[in-house]
Steps between C-alpha positions, in 0.01 A plus 500: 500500500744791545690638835249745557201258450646255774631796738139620435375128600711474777394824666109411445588183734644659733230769546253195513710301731535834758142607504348185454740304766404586793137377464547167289760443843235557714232280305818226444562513900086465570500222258740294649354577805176334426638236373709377826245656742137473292347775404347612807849563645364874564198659550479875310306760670543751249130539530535602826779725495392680210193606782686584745726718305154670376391526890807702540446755219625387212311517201488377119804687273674530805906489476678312755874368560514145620744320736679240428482267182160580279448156355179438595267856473168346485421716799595803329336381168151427714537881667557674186875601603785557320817433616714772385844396693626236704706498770682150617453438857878500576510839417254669687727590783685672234 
């Protein structure tokens, strides 16, 4: 394998590792979570916020920025929302 092929290698990883980090962090930090605390360590109502966010007007296709860390989006998922831009709490005042 030649300099280009492993540059080209290398770079493929690293793409992986920077859009696909964030979530297997999240599902590595839930899993260890279940395992000290049991699985019923937290109760999801994406269910219910998916509704409420509905109640309030929003609809299916809908673009929306979140707040704060998007790890979990079922409730966005359930509403039909797409999170187009996130926005981590700390900088809000900003």
């Amino acid at each position: 394998m030649g300099r280009i092929e492993q540059a080209g290698a290398a770079l493929c990883v690293a793409a992986t590792l920077v859009t696909e980090g964030p979530v297997a962090a999240g599902a590595t930090r839930n899993t260890v979570s279940d395992l000290r605390r049991g699985e019923a360590r937290q109760v999801s109502d994406a269910g219910g916020l998916a509704q409420a966010l509905e109640a309030r007007g929003l609809a299916t296709g809908d673009r929306i920025t979140a707040i704060g860390h998007s790890v979990d989006v079922a409730w966005a998922q359930m509403a039909g929302l797409a999170i187009i831009a996130e926005v981590p709490g700390d900088q809000l005042p900003a």
